[in-house]
Each structure stands twice: as C-alpha cells, then as structure tokens.
C-alpha positions as CSV (number, residue, x, y, z in Angstrom):
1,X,51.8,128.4,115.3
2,X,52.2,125.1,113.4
3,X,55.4,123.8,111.7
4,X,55.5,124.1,108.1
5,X,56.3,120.8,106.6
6,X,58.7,121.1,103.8
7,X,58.1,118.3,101.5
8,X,61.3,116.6,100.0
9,X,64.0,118.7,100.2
10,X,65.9,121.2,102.3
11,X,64.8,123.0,105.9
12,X,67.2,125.6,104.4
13,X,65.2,127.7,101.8
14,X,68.7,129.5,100.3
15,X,70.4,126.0,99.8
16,X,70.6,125.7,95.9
17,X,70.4,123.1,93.8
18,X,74.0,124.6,91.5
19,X,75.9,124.8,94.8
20,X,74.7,121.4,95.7
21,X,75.8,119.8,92.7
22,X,79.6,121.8,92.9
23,X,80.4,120.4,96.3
24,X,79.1,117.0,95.1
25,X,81.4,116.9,92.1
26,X,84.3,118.2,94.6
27,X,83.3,114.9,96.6
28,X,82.7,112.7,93.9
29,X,86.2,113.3,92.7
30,X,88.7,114.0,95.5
31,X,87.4,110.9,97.8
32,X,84.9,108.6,96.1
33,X,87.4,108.3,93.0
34,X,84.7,109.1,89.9
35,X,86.9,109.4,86.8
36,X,86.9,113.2,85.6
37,X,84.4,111.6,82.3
38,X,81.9,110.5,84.7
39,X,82.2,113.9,86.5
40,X,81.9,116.1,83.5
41,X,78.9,113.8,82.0
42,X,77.0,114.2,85.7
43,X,77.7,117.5,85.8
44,X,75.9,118.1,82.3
45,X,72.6,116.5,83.8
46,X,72.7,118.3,86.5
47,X,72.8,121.9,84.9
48,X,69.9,120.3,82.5
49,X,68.3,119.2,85.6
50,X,68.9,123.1,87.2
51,X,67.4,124.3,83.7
52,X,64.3,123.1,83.5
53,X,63.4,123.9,87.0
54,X,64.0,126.8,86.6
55,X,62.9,127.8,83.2
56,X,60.3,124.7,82.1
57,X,58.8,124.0,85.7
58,X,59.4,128.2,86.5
59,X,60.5,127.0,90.0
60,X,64.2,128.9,92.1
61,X,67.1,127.3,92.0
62,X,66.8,125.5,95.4
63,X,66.8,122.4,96.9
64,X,64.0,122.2,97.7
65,X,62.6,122.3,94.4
66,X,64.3,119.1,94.2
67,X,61.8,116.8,94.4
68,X,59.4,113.9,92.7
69,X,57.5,115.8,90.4
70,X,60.6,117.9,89.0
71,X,63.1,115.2,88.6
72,X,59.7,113.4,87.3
73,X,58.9,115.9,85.2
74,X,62.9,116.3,83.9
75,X,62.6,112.4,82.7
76,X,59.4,112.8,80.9
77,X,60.5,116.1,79.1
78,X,63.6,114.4,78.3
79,X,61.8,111.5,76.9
80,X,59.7,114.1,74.8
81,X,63.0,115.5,73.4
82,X,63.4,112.4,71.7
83,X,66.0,110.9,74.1
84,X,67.1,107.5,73.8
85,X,65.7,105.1,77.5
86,X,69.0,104.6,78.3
87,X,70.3,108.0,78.1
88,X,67.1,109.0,80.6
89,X,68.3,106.5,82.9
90,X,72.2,107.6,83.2
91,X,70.5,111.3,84.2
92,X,68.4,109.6,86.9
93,X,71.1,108.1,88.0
94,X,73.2,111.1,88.1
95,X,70.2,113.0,89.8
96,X,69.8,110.1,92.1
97,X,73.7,110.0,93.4
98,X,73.0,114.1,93.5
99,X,70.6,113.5,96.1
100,X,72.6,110.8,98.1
101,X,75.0,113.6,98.7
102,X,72.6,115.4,99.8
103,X,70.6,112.9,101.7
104,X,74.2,112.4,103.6
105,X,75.9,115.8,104.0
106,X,74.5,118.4,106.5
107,X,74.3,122.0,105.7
108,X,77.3,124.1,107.6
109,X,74.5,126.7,108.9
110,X,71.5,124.4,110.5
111,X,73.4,121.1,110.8
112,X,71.2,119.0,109.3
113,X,71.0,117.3,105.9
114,X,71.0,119.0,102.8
115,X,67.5,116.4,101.5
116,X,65.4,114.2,103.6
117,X,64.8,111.8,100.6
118,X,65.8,110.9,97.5
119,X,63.2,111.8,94.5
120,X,64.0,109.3,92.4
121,X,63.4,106.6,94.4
122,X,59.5,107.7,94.6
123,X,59.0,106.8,90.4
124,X,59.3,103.5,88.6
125,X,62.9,104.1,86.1
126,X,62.0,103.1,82.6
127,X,63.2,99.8,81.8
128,X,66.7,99.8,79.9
129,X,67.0,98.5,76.5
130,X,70.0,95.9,75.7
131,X,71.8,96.8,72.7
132,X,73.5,94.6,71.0
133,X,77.1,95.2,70.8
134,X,78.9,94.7,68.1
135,X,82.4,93.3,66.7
136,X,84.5,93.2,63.5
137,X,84.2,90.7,60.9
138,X,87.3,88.4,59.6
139,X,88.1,90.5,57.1
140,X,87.3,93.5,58.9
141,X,89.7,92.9,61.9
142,X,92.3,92.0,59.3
143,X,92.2,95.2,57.2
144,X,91.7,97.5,61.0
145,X,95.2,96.0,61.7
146,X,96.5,96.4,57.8
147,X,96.3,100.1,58.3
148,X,99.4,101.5,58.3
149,X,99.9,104.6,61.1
150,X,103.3,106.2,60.8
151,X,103.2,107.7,64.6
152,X,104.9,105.7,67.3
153,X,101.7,106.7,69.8
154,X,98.9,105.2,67.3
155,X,100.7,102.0,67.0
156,X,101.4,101.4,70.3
157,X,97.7,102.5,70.8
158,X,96.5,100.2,68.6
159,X,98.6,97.3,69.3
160,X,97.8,97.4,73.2
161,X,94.3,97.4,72.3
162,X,94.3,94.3,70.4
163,X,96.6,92.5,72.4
164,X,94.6,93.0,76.0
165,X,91.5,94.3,74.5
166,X,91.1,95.8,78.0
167,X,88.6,98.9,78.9
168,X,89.9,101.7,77.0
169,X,89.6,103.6,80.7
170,X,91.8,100.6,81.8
171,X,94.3,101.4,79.3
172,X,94.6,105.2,79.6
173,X,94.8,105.2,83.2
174,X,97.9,102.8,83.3
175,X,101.3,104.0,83.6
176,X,104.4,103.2,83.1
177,X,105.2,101.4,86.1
178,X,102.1,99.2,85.8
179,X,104.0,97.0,82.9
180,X,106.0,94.5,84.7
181,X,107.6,91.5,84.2
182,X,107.4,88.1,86.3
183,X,109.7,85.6,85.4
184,X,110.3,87.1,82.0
185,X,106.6,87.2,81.6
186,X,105.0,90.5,80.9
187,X,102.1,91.8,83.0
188,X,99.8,95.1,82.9
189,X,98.7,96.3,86.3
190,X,95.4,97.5,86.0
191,X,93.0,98.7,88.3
192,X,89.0,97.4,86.7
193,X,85.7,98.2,87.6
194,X,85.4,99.8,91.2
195,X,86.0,102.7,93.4
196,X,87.0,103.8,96.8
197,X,87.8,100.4,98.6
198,X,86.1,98.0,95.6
199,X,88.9,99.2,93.8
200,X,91.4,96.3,93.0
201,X,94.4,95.4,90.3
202,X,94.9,92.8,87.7
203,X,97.5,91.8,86.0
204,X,96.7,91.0,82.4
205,X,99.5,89.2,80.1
206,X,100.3,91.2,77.4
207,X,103.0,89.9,74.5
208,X,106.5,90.7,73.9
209,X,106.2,92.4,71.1
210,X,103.9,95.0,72.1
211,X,106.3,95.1,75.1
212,X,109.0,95.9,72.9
213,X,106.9,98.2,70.9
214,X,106.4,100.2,74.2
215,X,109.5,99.8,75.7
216,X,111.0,101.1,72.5
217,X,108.9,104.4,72.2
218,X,108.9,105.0,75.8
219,X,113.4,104.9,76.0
220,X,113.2,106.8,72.8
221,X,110.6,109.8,74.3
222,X,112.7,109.6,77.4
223,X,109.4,108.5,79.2
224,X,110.7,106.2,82.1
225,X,109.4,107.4,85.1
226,X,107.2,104.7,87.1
227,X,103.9,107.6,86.9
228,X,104.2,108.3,83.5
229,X,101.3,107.7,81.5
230,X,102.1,104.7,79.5
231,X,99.8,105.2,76.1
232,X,100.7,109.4,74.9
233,X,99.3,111.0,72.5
234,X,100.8,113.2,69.5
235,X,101.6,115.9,72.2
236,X,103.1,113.2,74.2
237,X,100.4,113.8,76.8
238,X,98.3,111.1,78.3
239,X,95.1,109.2,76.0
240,X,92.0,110.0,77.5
241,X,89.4,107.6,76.5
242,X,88.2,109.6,74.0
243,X,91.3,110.1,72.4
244,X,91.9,106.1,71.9
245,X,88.3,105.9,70.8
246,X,88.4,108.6,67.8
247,X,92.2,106.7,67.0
248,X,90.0,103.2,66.7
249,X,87.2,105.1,64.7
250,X,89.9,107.1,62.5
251,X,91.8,103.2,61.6
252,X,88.6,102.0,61.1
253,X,87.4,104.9,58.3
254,X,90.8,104.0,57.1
255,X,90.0,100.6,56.6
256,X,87.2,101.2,54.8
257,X,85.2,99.4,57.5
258,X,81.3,101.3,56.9
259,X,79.1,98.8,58.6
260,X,78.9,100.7,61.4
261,X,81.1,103.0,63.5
262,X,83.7,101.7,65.1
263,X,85.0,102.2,68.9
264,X,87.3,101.3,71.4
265,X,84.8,99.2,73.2
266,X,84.1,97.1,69.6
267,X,87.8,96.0,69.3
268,X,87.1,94.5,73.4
269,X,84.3,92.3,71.6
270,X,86.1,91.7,68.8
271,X,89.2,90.2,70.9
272,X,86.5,87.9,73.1
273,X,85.3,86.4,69.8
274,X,88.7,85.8,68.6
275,X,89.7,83.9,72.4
276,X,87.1,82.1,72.2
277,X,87.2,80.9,68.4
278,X,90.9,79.9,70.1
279,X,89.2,77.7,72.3
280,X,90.2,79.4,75.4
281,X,88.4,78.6,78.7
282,X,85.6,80.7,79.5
283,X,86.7,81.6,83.4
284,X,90.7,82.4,81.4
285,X,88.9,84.6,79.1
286,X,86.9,86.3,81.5
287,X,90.5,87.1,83.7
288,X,91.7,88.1,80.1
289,X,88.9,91.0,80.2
290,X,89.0,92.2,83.6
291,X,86.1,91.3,85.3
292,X,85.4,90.7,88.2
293,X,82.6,88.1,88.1
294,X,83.1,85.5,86.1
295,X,79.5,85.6,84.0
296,X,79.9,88.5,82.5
297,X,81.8,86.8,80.1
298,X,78.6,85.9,78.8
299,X,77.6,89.6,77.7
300,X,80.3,89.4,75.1
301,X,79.0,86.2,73.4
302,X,78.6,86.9,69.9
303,X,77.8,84.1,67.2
304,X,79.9,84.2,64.0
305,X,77.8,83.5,61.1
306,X,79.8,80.3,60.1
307,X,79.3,79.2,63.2
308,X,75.4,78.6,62.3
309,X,76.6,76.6,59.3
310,X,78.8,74.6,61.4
311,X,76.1,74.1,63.4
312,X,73.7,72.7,60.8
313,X,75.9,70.2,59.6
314,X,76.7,69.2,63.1
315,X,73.1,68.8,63.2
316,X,72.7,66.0,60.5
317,X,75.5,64.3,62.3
318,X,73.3,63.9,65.1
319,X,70.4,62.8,63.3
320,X,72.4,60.3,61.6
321,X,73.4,59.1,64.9
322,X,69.8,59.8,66.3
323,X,68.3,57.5,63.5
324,X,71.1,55.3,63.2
325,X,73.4,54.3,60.4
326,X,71.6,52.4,58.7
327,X,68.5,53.9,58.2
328,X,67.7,56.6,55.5
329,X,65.3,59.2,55.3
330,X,63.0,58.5,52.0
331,X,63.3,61.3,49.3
332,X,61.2,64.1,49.5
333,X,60.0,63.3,53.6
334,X,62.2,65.5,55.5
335,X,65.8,66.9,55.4
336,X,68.5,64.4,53.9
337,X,71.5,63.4,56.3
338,X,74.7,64.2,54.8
339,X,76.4,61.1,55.1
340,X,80.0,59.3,55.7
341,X,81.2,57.7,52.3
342,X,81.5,55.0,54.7
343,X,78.0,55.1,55.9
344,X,76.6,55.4,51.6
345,X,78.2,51.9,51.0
346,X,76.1,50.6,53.7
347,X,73.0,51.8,52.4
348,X,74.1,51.0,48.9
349,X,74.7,47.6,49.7
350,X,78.4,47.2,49.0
C-alpha cells in the first residue's frame, strides 16, 4: 500500500493548531524573551487564524490545515475586511514564527516535527507602506509640557519621557536599580531592541532634575528596592506601555493639541528634532535613542517648516556667490538675490 503524503503540515492528524499556538506562546515567553504585548497581540492572530479555518475555509482545527492556501486565504480575507497592509503583515509574521515553532519542535508521541514547512514562506508578503511619523510643533511641545498634572507618577512619567525620549517599552521595563550614577553623572540602564542573547544595555544620560524628581517620589513611596519598577502608576504598580501612552495622549487632549493624536512614540520624534535643531552629532544622537545601528537615526528625520525658508534664503546666498558679487540679475528674468547692503553699494556704484 502506498504512503500517503501529507502536504504541509503534521504526520500527526490530532495535533491542533490552538494547542500549537499555547505551547508556542509558553516558549515565546519563558526562553525566547517576547514581551507579554507581543504575546497577547500574536496570540490574537492566531485565534483569527484558528477561526477562519475553521469556520470561513470549514476545515478542523489541526495542523495540518495549516498550510499555503489557508494562511493564504487568512491574508486575503483580512485584506477584504478592510485591513490596513501593515496590519496583514504583523499576522503573517505572527503565523510565520507559529510555524517556526512548529517547524523546530517534535511532537512528544511520534518524535518528529510538529510542520515540515513553513506556509508563509510559499506567498509573496504584500509590500509595507511607510508612514510618516509624526512630531509636535514649537508651540505644541511647549503647551504638552505647560500642562499641569498634580500626581507625582504623571510627572515623573512625563518628565522621563522628554528627557530620554527612549522607547516607551524601554522605559516601563526599567527599574529602580537601572538609574545610576558615574561620577555624579546620572545614567539609565536600559536594555533596547533584542532578545535572547541580542539582548544588550545602554546607559542613556538622563538630567538631574528628573533624577531628583524620581529620587524624590521613589524615598517618599518607600520604593527603594533595586527590582522595583521605576515609572508606577496611580496604584503604584508598574506603567505598561499602554499606560505611558494613554498619559502622553491624555496631556496632549489637555493641551489642546488636535492635529492628530498623540503617543508615546511622537514625543521620541519630537525629542530627535529638538537634538538635532541643538546641533548635536548625528552618531550622539543616535546613542541618545537607543539604537543599535547607527542609520536608523535617519528614520527620525523630520524637516521643520522654517527650515525650508532657511533654506531658500540660503539659496540666494549661493547664487550670489554662484554669479558673483557683482553681477545682478535684470528685473523681471528670474528670481532676485537678496543682497548684502555691502554688496547694493557695489552695484549702485558708491
């Protein structure tokens, strides 16, 4: 009798796709160091996923239904939903380190692996689409920081914020033995972008005041314990990210600030447009933010609108050196260079 070839997914027909995704969470968060956010949102795309096998492609719930045309047909029904590209590609991406797990853990019964390949590898991804992130305005920074917040937490919050204008996962994981000081400069210990072994600490300056602001709140709340979170919240338990992004929204509202809707993640862009309006040096400024390579400094560029009007009289000043001093662009031929007083008595004769 021949062998039966099953295509994609698991030699064990009673393997299911819900059990699958359970002990890959358990994995995901006890050794490979996925925040409990990253978990949770995986763990939504993965019930979807279970759902529409089940009910829109009226397969079982079993690995082996796991395949190219269902995680396929899961992208393309999403799309038809409405869904934003980029959302479509954090699910494949969550189905895709789903079937990794699977590709690389054996079932306890036959011993071997859960999937033979990975189903979203057989598809072209849709193409992501850049959006353009957004900061605050002069006047818009300066009335988010006029905002007056009467609660110890929010102020520290927001003060931390602006000062490092680190990752707001950065700043709720830290504790209170990650602020330090080296030679009475202040430091935050943070651990940035990686897991596992690419895991690694920074320490990013942070200024006295807001070290005084914290030191302050954590003698007076009794929170001196190296573990202890370092930014609470009004129940004095840790900020989760959420948490510090609805306080930046709330301030915001406050402010009167309606442009658009204010995060977290804006005041980060906001604080790279102020360094480098400072003049700071690009490679200081990208230690400032945490990364770990160096050009993606360049994905918080923003251009100021002043900034173009600089730029355009910066631009007759070249064409006035371009042409040279003494020469003059006849009336109505072209764009007028706005001249040095010194420069009109030359022309003028005098």
């Amino acid at each position: 009798m021949p062998r039966v070839r099953i295509p994609y997914g698991l030699e064990a027909p009673d393997a299911m796709i819900t059990d699958l995704y359970k002990a890959c969470s358990t994995h995901l968060l006890t050794y490979k160091d996925y925040s409990p956010l990253t978990i949770r949102s995986y763990e939504r795309t993965w019930r979807q996923f279970v759902d529409y096998v089940t009910k829109t492609a009226g397969l079982r719930d079993e690995v082996r239904s796991f395949n190219e045309d269902t995680a396929l047909g899961f992208a393309e029904e999403l799309a038809k939903l409405g869904v934003s590209i980029n959302v479509i590609i954090t699910k494949l991406a969550a189905l895709s380190t789903l079937a990794k797990y699977g590709m690389q853990h054996k079932n306890s019964r036959t011993g071997k692996p859960y999937m033979t390949t990975n189903p979203t590898a057989a598809f072209e991804w849709p193409q992501a689409v850049k959006r353009e992130r957004k900061y605050l305005y002069p006047k818009e920074l300066a009335a988010f920081l006029a905002v007056e917040l009467t609660e110890p937490w929010q102020r520290n919050a927001r003060a931390l914020l602006v000062d490092t204008g680190l990752r707001s996962l950065e700043l709720t994981r830290a504790k209170v033995g990650d602020l330090h000081d080296v030679n009475g400069l202040y430091y935050l210990s943070v651990v940035v972008k990686g897991r596992g072994r690419n895991r690694r600490k920074l320490d990013i300056p942070v200024s006295p005041s807001v070290v005084e602001m914290l030191h302050t709140t954590m003698l007076n709340e009794g929170r001196v314990h190296p573990d202890q979170p370092l930014l609470t919240n009004s129940r004095g338990e840790a900020m989760t990210t959420s948490s510090l992004t609805h306080l930046a929204t709330a301030i915001a509202k406050r402010a009167g600030i309606t442009r658009f809707r204010v995060g977290a993640h804006t005041i980060r862009h906001t604080m790279e447009v102020v360094r480098r309006r400072g003049g700071i040096d690009p490679s200081i400024r990208s230690r400032m933010m945490g990364h770990a390579n160096p050009h993606s400094i360049q994905a918080y560029d923003h251009i100021v609108p002043d900034e173009l009007h600089a730029a355009r009289q910066q631009q007759y000043v070249g064409l006035d050196r371009y042409l040279g001093n003494d020469f003059t662009v006849p009336q109505g031929n072209g764009p007028q260079t706005e001249q040095s007083n010194d420069q009109k008595v030359r022309n003028d004769g005098h």
